[in-house]
N, C-alpha and C positions, 0 to 999 in steps of 0.2 A: 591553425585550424580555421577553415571556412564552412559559413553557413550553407547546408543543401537542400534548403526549403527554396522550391521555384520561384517562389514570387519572391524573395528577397532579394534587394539590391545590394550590390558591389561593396564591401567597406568601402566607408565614406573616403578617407585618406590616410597614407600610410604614413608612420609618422617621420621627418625631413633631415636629411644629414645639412647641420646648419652650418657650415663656417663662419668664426668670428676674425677679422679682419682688424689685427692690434695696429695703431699706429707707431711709427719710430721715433715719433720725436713726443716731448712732454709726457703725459698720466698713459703707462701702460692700458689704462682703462677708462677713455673718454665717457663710457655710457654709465659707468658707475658702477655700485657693488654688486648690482644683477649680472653686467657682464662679466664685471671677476670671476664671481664664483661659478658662471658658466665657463669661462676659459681655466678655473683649476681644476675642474672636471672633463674636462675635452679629451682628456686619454683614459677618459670610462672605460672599461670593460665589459658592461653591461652589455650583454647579447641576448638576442631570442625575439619571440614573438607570441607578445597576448592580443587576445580575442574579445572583445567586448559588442553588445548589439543593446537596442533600448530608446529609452527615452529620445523623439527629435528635439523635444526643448533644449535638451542638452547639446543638442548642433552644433552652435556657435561655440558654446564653451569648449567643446569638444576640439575643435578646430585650435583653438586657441592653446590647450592642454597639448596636443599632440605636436606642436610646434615648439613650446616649451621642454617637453620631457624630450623629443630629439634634440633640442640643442644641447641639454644636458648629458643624455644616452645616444649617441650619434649611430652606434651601431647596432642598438634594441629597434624594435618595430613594434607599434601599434597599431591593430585595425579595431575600427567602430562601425557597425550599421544602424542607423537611426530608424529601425523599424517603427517605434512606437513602445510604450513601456512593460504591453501585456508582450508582444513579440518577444521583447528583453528575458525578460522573466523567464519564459519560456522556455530559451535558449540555455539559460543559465539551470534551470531546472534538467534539463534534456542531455545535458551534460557538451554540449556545441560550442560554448563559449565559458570564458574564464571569468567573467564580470560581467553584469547586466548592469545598466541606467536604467532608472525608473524614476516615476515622477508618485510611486506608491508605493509606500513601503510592502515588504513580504507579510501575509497574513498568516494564519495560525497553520492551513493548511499547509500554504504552501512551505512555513518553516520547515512544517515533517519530511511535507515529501521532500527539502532538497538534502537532507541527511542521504539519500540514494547518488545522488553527484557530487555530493562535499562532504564525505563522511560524517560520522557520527555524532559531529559538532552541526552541523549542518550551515547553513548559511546565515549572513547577519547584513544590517545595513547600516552606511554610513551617509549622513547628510554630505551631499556635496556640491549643490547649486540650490541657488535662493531667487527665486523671481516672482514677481507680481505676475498673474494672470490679467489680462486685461479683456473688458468690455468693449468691443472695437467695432466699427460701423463707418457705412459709405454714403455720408450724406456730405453731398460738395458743398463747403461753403463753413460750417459747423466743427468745429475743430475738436467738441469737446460737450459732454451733457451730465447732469446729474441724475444720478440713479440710485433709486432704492430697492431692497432684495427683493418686496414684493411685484416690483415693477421688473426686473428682470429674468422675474418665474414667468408673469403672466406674459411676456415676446416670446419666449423658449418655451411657451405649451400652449401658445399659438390663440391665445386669448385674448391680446394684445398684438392687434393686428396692423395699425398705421401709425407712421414715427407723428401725428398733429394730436394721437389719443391723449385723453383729460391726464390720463394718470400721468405721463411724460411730459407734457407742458404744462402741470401744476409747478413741478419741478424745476422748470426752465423757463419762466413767463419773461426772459428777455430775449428768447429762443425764438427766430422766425422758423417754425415747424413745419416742414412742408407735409402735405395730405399723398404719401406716398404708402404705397404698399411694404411691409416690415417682411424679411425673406430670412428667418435664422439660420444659420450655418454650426452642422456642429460636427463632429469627429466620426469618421467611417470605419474606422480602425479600434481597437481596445487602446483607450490612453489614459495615461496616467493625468492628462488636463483635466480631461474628460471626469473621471474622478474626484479630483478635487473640485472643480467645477461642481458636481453634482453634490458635494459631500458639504460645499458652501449654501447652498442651497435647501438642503434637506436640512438640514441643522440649522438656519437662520427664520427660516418662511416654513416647517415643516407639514403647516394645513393644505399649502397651496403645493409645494413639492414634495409629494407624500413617498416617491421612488426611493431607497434607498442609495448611498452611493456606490459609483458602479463604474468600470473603466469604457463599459460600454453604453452606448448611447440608449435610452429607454425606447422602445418599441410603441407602435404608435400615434407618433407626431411628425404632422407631416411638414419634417424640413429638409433644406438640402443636405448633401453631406460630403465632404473631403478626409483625404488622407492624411494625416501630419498636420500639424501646424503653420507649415507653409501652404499647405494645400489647404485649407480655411480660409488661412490672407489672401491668397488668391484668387481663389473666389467671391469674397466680398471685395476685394479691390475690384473685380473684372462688373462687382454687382450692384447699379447705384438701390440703397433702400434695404442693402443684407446688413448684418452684424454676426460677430461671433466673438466666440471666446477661446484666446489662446495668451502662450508665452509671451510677454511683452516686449522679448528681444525679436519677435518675430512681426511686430508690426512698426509702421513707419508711415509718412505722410505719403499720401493724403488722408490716409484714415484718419477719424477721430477716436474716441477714447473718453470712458466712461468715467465720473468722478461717484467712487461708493459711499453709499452712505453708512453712516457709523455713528452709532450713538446720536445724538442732534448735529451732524456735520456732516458734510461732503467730504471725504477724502481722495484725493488726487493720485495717481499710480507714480509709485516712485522705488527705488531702491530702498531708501531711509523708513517707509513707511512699510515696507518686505520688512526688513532685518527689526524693525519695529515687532512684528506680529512672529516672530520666530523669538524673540528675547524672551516674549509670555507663552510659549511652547512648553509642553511638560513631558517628558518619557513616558512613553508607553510602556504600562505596568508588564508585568512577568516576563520581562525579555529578558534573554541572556547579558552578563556584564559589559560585551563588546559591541551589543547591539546597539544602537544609538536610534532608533525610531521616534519619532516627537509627535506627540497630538495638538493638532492646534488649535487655539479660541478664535472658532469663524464666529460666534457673539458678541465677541466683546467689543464692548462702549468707551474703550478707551480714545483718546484724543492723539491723533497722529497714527495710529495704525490701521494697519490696511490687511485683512484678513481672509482676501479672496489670496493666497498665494498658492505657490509647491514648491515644496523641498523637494529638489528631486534626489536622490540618494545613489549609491554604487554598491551595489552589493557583490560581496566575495563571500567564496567558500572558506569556511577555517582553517580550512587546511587542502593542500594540492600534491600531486600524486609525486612531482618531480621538484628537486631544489629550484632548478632554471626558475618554473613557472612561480614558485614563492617568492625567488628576490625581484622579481620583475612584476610582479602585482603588489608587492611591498613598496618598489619606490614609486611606481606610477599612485595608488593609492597615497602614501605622503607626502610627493610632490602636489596633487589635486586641491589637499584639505591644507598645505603649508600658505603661509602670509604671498608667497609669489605666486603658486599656483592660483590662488581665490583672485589674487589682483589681476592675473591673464585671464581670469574669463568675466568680470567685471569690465572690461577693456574690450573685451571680444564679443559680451552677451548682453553687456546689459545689467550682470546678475546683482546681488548681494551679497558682498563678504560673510562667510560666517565668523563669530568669534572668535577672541584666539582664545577665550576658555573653549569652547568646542573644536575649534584644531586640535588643540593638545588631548580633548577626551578623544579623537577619534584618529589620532597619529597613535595613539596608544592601542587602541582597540585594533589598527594594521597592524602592528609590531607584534599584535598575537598570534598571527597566521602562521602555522605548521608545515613543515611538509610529512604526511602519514605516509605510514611502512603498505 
């Protein structure tokens, strides 16, 4: 199935008929136990084609995942369009696609309504990428700055207007600060960063970010604005004196990159300091058993965590109309949350392993998907 909304772009990539290449002589399996069990499976059966759209954070991983489950599934197909995580949702509500990526979990509304696309049970979501959000800005020279939440309310509402201001160089006083104009960048699209971002923000600082959180960007303030996550880094790459906020797989040098503050410490963006701030994650109350939605502590003062992040999650229907379409959102979904799938896009993205006590609650909650009459 394809998306038939105009502006949407092409699935990203379909997923790759991989040939493994055994040697003749020595260890049938030079590469180790991943290529084994990729070559005991090479006469897959698995056929068909699911549809996923959503989350760009999840790009990379994305890439990574579809490379992975065709070497496994040689003859399945997956297509992904990175629209962004409200487009996702969407899609999946709308009945267009068979999984959405999100970097928000589904809220109350939208539970009900996707009982209308996923029967009765309706839909649920499963954590499935873990990354730092990063603070990220184009001052050449400056690799790196420390930031506090009220200091990065007052750039993003445009009240803190040059990178030499007191409140940034209180912060930095071994910082040669230049008297440059501050140009924010944030999301033009409904996003799931976008969200989290805001939802760090209103919960941390909530006198000075009194907006609720929100996947779209608050009206208003006048900054620039891009598409995706890539379309943020590029912008402030192309823009000396922008900063923005996105997925941390998506920035890279020359940019710099914000150390948060926490508690009395600066904290540095890191994977360690992600799966850090997910381990003090708590379930979101009255969800269904297979739901797996996590709220997370953007206050806490703990040491070593880093609690600007997003979970971005995969959300499936509980049930689908045809066998085909259940075993093939069954192993893609187990493959994503299994110890291999989390390490291919940690390799790929940047992300953060989830646990493997959260593997197993949410390889359990795929194994519940139906196919209904």
């Amino acid at each position: 199935m394809v998306l038939s909304h105009p502006t949407r772009r092409l699935p990203l990539v379909l997923a790759a008929v991989v040939g493994l290449s055994l040697t003749a002589c020595g260890s049938d399996y030079p590469l180790g136990p991943e290529q084994e069990a990729a070559a005991q499976q090479a006469n897959s059966d698995l056929r068909g084609t699911i549809t996923g759209a959503g989350s760009s954070a999840q790009g990379p991983a994305m890439d990574g995942w579809i490379s992975g489950f065709g070497t496994l599934h040689s003859q399945a197909q997956l297509q992904y369009s990175p629209d962004g995580s409200g487009a996702g949702r969407g899609a999946l509500l709308a009945g267009a696609v068979q999984f959405a990526g999100s970097d928000a979990y589904l809220n109350e509304e939208e539970l009900e309504e996707s009982r209308q696309a996923c029967g009765p049970d309706g839909a649920f979501n499963i954590p499935a990428y873990v990354s730092p959000i990063s603070i990220t800005f184009n001052l050449p020279g400056i690799a790196e700055l420390n930031l506090d939440a009220p200091t990065i309310a007052g750039i993003f509402l445009g009240e803190i207007t040059t990178w030499d201001d007191p409140a940034i160089a209180g912060q930095n006083p071994e910082v040669d600060l230049p008297d440059l104009r501050i140009t924010p960048v944030s999301r033009s699209d409904d996003s799931g960063t976008t969200e989290n971002f805001t939802d760090y923000l209103h919960e941390v600082v909530p006198d000075l970010w009194t907006s609720e959180a929100d996947g779209t960007w608050p009206t208003g303030l006048g900054n620039e604005n891009s598409k995706g996550n890539a379309g943020v880094v590029s912008t402030v790459s192309g823009t000396e004196g922008a900063v923005t906020y996105a997925d941390d797989s998506a920035v890279g040098p020359p940019l710099g990159r914000a150390n948060l503050k926490v508690g009395d410490q600066y904290v540095a963006v890191s994977t360690e300091a992600a799966a850090a701030a997910v381990d003090i994650a708590t379930p979101v109350e009255g969800r269904s058993d297979q739901d797996i939605a996590l709220a997370l502590d953007r206050t806490t003062t703990e040491a070593g965590v880093y609690p600007l992040i997003l979970v971005s999650h995969h959300i499936f229907c509980s049930s689908y109309p045809d066998a085909t379409t259940v075993e093939l959102i069954k192993e893609f979904g187990t493959y994503v949350v299994s110890a291999g799938g989390q390490q291919e896009a940690a390799e790929s993205a940047k992300s953060s392993p989830i646990s493997a006590r959260l593997s197993e609650r949410a390889t359990s909650a795929i194994e519940s998907i139906t196919q209904r009459d």
